[in-house]
C-alpha positions as CSV (number, residue, x, y, z in Angstrom):
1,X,-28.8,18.8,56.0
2,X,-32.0,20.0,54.2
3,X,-29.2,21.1,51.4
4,X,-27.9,17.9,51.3
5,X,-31.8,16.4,50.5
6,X,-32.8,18.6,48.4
7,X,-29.5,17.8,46.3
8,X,-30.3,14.3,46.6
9,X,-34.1,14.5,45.8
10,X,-32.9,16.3,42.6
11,X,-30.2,13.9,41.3
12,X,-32.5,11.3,42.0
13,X,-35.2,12.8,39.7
14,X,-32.9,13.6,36.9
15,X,-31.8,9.7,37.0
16,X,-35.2,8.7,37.0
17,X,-35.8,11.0,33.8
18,X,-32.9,9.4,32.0
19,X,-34.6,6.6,31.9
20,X,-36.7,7.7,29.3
21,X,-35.4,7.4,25.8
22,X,-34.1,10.6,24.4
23,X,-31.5,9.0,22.3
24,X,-32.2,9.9,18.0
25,X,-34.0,6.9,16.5
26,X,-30.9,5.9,14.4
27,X,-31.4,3.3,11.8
28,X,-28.0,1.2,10.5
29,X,-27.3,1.3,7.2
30,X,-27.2,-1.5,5.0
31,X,-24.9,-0.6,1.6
32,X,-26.5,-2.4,-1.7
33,X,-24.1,-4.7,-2.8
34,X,-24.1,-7.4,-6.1
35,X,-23.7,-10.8,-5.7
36,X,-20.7,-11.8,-7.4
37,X,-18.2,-9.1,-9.3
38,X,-18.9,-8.9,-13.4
39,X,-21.0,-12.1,-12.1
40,X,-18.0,-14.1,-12.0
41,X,-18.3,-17.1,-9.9
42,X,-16.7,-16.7,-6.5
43,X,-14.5,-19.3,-5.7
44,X,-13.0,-18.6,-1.9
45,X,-15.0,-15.4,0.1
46,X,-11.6,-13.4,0.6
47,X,-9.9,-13.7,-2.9
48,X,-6.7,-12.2,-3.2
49,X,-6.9,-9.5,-0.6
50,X,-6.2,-11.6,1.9
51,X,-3.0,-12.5,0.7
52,X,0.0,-10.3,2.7
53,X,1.8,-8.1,-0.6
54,X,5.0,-9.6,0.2
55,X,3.2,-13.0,-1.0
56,X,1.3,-11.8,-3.7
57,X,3.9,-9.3,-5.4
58,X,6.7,-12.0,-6.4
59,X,10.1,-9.5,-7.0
60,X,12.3,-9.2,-4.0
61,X,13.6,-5.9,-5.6
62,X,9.7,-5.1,-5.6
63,X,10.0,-5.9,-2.1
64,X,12.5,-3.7,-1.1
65,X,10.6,-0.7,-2.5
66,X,7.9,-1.0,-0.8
67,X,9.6,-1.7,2.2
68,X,11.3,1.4,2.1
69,X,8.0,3.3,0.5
70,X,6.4,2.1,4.1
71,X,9.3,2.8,6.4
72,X,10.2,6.3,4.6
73,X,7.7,7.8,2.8
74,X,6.5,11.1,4.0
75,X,2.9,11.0,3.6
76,X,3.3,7.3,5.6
77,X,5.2,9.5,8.5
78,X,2.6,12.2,8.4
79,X,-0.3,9.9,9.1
80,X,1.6,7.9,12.0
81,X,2.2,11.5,13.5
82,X,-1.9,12.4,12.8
83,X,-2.2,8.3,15.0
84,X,-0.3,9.7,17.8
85,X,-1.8,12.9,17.7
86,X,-5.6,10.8,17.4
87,X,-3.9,8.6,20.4
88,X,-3.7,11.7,22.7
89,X,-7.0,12.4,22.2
90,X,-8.4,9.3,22.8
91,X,-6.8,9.3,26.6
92,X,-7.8,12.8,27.4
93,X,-11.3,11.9,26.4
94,X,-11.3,8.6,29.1
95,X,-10.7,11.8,31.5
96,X,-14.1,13.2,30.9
97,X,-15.9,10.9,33.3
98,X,-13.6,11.9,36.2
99,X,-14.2,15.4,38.3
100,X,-12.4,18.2,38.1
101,X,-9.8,18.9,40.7
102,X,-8.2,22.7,41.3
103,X,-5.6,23.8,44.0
104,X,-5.4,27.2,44.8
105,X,-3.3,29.4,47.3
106,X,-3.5,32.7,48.0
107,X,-2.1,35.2,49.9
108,X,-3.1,39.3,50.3
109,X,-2.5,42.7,51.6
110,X,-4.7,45.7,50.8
111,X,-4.0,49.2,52.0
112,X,-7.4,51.0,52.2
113,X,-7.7,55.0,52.0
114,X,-7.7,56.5,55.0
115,X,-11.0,58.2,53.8
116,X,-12.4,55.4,53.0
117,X,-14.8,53.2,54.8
118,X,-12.8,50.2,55.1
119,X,-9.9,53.3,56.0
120,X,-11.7,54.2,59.1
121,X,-12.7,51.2,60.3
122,X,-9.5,49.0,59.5
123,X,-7.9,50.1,62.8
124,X,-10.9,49.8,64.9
125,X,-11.1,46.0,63.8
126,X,-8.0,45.0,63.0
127,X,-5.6,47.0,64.8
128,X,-3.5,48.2,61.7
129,X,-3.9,50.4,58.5
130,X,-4.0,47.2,56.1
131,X,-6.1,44.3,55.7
132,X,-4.0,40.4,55.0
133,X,-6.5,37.8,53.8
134,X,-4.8,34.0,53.5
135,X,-6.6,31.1,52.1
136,X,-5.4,27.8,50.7
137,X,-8.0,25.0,49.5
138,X,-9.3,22.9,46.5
139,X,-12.4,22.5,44.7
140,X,-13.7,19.5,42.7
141,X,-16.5,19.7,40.6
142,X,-18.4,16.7,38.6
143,X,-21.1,16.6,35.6
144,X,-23.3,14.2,36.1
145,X,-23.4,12.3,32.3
146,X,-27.1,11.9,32.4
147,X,-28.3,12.6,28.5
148,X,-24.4,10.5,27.2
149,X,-23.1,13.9,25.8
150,X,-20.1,12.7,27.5
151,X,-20.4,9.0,26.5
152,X,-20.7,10.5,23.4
153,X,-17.8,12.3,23.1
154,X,-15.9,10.1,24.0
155,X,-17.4,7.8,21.8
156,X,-16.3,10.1,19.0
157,X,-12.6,10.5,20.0
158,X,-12.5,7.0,19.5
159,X,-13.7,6.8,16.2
160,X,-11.9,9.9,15.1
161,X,-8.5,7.6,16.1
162,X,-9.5,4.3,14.4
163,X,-10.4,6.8,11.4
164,X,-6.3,8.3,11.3
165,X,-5.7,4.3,11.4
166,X,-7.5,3.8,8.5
167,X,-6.4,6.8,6.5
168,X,-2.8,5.4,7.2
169,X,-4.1,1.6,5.6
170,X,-5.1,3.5,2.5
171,X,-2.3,5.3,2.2
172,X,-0.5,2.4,2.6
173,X,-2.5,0.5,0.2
174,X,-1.9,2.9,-2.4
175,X,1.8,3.2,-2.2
176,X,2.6,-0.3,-2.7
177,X,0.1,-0.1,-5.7
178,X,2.1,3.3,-6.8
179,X,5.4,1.4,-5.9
180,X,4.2,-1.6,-8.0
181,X,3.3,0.2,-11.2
182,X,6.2,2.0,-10.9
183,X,8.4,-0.9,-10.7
184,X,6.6,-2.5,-13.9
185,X,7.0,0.7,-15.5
186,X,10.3,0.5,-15.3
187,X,11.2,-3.2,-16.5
188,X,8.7,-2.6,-19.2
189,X,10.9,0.6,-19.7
190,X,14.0,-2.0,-19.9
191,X,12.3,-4.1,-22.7
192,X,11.8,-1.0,-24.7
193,X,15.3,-0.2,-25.1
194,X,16.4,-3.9,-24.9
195,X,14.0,-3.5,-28.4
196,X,15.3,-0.3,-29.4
197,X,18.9,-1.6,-29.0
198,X,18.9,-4.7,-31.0
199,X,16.6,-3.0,-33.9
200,X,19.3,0.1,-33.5
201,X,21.8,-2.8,-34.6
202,X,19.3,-4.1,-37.3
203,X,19.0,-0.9,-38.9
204,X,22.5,-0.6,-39.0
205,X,23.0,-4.1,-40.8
206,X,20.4,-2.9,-43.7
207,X,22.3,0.5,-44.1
208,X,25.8,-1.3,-44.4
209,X,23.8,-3.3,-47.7
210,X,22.0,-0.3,-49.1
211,X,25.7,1.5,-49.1
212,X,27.2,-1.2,-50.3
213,X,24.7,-1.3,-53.3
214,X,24.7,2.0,-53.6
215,X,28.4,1.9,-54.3
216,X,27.9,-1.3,-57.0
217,X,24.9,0.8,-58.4
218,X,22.2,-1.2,-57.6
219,X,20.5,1.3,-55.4
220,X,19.7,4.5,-55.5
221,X,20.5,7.9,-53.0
222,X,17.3,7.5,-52.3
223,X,17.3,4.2,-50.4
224,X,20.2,5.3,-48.6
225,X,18.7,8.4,-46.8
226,X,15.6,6.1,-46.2
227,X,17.8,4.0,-44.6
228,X,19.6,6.2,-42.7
229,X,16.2,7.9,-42.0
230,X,14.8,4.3,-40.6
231,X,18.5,4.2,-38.4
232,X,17.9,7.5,-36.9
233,X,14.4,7.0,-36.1
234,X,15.2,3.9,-34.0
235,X,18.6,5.3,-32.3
236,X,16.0,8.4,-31.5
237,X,14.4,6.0,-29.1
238,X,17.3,5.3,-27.2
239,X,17.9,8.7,-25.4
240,X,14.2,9.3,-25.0
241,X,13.5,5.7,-22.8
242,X,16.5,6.2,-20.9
243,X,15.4,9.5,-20.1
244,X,12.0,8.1,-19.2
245,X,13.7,5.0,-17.6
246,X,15.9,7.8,-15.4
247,X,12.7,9.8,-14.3
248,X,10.7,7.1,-13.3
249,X,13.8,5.7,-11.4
250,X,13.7,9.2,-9.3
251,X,9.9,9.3,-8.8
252,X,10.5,5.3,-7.2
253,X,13.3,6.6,-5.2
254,X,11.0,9.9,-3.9
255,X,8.3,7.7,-3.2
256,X,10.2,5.7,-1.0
257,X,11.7,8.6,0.7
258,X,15.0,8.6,-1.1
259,X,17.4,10.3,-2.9
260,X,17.2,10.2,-6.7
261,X,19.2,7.7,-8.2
262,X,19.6,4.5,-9.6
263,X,18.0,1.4,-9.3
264,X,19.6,-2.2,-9.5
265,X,17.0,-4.4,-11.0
266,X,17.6,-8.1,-11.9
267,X,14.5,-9.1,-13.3
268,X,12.5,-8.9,-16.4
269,X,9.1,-7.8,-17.6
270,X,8.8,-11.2,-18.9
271,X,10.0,-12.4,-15.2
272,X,6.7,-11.1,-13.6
273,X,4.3,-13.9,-13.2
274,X,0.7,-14.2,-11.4
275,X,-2.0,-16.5,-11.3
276,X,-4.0,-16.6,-14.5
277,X,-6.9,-16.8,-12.2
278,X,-7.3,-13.9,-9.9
279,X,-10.1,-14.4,-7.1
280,X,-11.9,-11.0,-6.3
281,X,-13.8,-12.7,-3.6
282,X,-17.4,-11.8,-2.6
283,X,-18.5,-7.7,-2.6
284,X,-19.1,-7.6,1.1
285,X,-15.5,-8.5,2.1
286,X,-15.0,-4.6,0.4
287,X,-16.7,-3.6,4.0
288,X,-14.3,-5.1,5.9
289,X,-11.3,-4.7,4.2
290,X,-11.2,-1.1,2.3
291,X,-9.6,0.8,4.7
292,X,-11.7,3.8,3.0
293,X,-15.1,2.1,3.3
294,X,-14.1,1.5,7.4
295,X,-13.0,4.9,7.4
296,X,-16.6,5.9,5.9
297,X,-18.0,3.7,8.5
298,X,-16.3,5.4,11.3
299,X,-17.2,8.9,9.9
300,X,-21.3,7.3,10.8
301,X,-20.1,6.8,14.2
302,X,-18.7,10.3,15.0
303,X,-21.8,12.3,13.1
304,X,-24.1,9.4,14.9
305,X,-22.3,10.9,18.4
306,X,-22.4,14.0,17.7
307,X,-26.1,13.2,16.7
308,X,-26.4,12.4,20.3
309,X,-24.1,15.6,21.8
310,X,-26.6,17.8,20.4
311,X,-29.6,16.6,21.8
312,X,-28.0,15.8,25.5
313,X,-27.4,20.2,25.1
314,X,-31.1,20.3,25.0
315,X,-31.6,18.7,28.5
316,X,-30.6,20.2,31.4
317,X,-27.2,19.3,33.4
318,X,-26.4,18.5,36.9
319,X,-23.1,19.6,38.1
320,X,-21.9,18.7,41.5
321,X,-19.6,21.3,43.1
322,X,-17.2,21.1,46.5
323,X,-15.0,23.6,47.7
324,X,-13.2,23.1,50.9
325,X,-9.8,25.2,52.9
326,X,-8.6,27.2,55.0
327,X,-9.3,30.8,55.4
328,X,-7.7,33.3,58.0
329,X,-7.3,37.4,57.8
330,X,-4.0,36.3,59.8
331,X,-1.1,34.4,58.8
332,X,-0.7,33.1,62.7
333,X,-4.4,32.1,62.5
334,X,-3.9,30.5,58.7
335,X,-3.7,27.1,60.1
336,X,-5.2,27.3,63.7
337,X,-7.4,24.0,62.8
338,X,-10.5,23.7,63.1
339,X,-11.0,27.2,63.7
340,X,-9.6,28.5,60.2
341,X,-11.7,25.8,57.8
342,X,-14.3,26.2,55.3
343,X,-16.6,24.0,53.2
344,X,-19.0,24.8,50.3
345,X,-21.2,22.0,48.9
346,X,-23.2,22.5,46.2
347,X,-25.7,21.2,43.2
348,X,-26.9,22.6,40.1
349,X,-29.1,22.1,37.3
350,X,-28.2,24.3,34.2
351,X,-31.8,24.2,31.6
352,X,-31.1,25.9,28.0
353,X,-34.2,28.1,27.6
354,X,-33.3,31.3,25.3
355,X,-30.9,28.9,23.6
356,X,-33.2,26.3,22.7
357,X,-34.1,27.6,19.3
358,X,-30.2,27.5,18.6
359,X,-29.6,24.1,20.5
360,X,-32.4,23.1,17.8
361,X,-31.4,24.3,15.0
362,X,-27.5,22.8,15.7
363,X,-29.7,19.0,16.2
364,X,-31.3,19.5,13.2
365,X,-27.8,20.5,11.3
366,X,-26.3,17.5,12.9
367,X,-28.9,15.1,11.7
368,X,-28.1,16.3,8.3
369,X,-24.7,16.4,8.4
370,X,-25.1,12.3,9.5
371,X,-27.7,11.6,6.3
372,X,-25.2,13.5,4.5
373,X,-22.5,11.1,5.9
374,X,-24.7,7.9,5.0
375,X,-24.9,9.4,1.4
376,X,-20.6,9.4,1.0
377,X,-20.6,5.8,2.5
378,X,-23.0,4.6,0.1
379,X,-21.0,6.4,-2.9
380,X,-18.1,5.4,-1.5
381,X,-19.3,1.5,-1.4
382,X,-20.2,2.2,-4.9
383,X,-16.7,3.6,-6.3
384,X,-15.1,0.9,-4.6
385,X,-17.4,-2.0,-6.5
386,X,-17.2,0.1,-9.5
387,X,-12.8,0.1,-9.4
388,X,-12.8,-3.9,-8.7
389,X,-14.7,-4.3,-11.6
390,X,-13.0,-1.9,-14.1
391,X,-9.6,-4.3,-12.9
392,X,-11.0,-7.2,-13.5
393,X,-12.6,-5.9,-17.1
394,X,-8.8,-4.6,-18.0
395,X,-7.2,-7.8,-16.7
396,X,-9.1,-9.9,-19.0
397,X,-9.1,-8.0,-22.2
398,X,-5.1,-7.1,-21.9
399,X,-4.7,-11.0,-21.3
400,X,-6.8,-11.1,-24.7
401,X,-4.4,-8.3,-26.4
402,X,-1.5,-9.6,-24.9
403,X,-2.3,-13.2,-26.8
404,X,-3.1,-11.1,-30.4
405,X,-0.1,-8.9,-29.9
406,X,2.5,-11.9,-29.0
407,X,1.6,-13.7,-32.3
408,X,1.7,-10.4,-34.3
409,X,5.3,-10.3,-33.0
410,X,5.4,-13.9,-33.7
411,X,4.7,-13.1,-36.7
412,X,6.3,-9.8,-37.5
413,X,9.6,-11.5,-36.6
414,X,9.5,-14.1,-38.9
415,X,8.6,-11.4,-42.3
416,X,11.4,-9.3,-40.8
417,X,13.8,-12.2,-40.9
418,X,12.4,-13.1,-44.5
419,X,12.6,-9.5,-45.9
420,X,16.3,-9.3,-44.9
421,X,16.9,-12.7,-47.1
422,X,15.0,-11.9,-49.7
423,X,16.4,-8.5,-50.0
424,X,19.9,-10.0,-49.3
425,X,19.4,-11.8,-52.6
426,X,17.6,-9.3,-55.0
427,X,14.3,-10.4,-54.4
428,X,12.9,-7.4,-52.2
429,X,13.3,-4.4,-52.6
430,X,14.5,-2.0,-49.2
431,X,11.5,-0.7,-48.7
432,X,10.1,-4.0,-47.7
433,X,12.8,-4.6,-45.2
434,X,12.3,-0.8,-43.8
435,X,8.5,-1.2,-43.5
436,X,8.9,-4.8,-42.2
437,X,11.5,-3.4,-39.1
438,X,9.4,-0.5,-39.0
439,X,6.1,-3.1,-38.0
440,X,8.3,-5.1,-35.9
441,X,10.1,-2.6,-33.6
442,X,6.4,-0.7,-33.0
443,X,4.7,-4.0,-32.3
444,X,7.6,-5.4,-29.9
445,X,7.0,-1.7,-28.2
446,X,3.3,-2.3,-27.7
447,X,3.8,-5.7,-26.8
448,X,5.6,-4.3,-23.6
449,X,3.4,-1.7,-23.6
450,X,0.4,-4.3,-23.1
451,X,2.5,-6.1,-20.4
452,X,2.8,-3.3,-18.2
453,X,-0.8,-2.2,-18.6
454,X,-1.7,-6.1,-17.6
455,X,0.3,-6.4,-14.5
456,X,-0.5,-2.6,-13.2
457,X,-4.8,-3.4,-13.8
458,X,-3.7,-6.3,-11.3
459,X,-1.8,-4.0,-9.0
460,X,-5.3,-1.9,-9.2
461,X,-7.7,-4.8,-8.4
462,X,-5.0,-6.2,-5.7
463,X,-5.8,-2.4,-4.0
464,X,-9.2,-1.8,-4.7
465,X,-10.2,-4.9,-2.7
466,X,-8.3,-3.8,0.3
467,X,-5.0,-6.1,-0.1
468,X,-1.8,-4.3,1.1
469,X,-3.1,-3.9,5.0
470,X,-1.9,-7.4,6.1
């Protein structure tokens, strides 16, 4: 009974004491954050990350790819596994709270020397030259989670699951970016040798005449090998974009944890259409929606809790301990009840003193570790404002180039068209038709070029504010 106080006087002390606050002084961080984005005028607070991909992303072949890319991929399987395996954790840790419970069973004969001590005397007591010992009872034993080292810990499991939830969002907010550009790659990819193809066809059409001059003597061998030059130049394209057209098919069909192969498209570049106006919304929706920012977020909470694990180390720890049986150097006495019971009930407190220097030093590493923590959020915050508004600077100037490089097409078109009359006639010579193809098969190449470059900077700013996760 005086046991039983004395056990009680303790834990009551050591509840008293937690009442003081030992907890670090932890103060939230608050990211700096601009106003607007490039001080563009914010129109709705979400923008277009709120949209779900399959709305934003118009191309039901697009669609497919990235449905596959999220089913298949194997970087998208490996993080589900690392959610499951968070998962696991997270339920052991609810455990923590709950005493331990052991069974045991045992069962022993020893066989002394007849020299021995326990040899001489084993006959005299027992009536035999051996010694059985049977026993069979359970312990329990609880830690009383006075400082929150266990709260903590707990705490942190928790976190370190929402964080392999997160890491799967970004990974799945880059694929369907990856998957996108891809995709654009490609039809820009189909333009190119749509361009190559009918120029392959115009080159052809101005050899035929240089031949045929060159036959009446009105040109020279000259113009024909500059023909033929200007032929093989543009056929030379052909081969090297379906090559291109053929890898970047494979690198689609990888991605979304295929085979390589083929891919039936039925769209255009020209086909791909988004709003001219593309709402970024305001900067702090980036902390809610980045998967990488919340996972930033939740690496504070685990080096805040583990903050708070080191400290509760420094403070001594009450264990409860009960052991309980039955015990008998007989196995017809083993369960003669209540003669063959036994009970041990104890308390301890466990204080760190030689330690302390080390428990110390490992608070003071942890509360560096967390301002090196609050350092990576806040560069983190920063490369994520600093991606939105690189998109947003590329989407408007490509629109811009886009506009210049249509009516130099426009344009190119029309002297290529006026070369081939003129020339037809007498007027121009071949080289103006050569250099006039020449400008107007480069400049239909960039003008695709620019395309692509346009709708991947708006694949870009559709992932760097967090779209992609609905």
């Amino acid at each position: 009974m005086k046991n039983y106080n004395r056990i009680t006087l303790m834990t009551g002390l050591l509840f008293m004491v937690a009442g003081c606050k030992i907890s670090a002084d932890i103060q939230a961080t608050k990211p700096e954050l601009p106003v607007t984005f490039n001080n563009v005028a914010v129109k709705d607070t979400a923008g277009i990350s709120a949209l779900p991909w399959k709305s934003f992303f118009p191309d039901e072949g697009l669609h497919a790819l990235i449905d596959s890319a999220l089913i298949k991929n194997f970087d998208m399987l490996i993080a589900l596994k690392n959610i499951e395996q968070a998962q696991q954790v997270v339920k052991q840790s609810k455990w923590n709270n709950v005493p331990s419970f052991d069974f045991n069973a045992t069962a022993s004969t020893s066989i002394p020397s007849k020299y021995s001590l326990n040899g001489l005397t084993a006959s005299q007591f027992f009536g035999s030259n051996h010694m059985e010992d049977y026993s069979i009872g359970a312990s329990l034993s609880w830690e009383a989670d006075i400082w929150g080292r266990i709260r903590n810990t707990n705490k942190a499991a928790l976190a370190a699951y929402l964080q392999s939830d997160e890491a799967r969002k970004t990974l799945q907010t880059d694929l369907i970016a990856r998957v996108s550009k891809g995709y654009f790659n490609l039809l820009m990819l189909d333009e190119q040798l749509r361009v190559a193809r009918y120029n392959t066809a115009l080159s052809d059409s101005t050899l035929r005449i240089v031949n045929v001059q060159y036959n009446t003597g009105q040109a020279t061998s000259l113009a024909v090998q500059q023909a033929q030059a200007q032929q093989l130049t543009v056929t030379g394209l052909i081969p090297q974009l379906e090559q291109e057209m053929a890898l970047q098919e494979n690198a689609l069909h990888i991605l979304t944890g295929q085979l390589p192969g083929s891919i039936h498209r039925h769209t255009i570049l020209g086909d791909i259409k988004f709003p001219d106006e593309l709402s970024a919304g305001v900067p702090s929706e980036l902390l809610r929606r980045r998967p990488d920012v919340r996972s930033r977020e939740l690496d504070l909470l685990i080096a805040d809790a583990k903050l708070g694990i080191s400290k509760a180390q420094m403070y001594p720890a009450l264990r409860i301990t009960a052991s309980g049986g039955a015990n008998a150097l007989k196995a017809s006495d083993w369960f003669n009840i209540p003669s063959s019971l036994f009970g041990v009930v104890g308390g301890g407190i466990l204080q760190p003193l030689l330690q302390h220097k080390e428990l110390s030093t490992q608070y003071k590493l942890a509360g560096i570790e967390r301002e090196k923590t609050v350092i990576l959020f806040r560069q983190t915050i920063l490369k994520a404002v600093g991606e939105v508004s690189d998109a947003m600077v590329r989407i408007g100037k490509l629109k811009q180039q886009y506009l210049i490089a249509a009516k130099r097409v426009a344009t190119l078109r029309q002297a290529t068209a006026n070369a081939g009359l003129l020339f037809q006639n007498g007027i121009a010579n071949y080289l103006e038709v050569i250099t006039a193809q020449e400008n107007v098969l480069q400049s239909e190449l960039d003008l695709a070029s620019i395309k692509r470059q346009e709708l991947s900077a708006i694949a870009d700013l559709y992932r760097s504010l967090g779209g992609g996760v609905n």
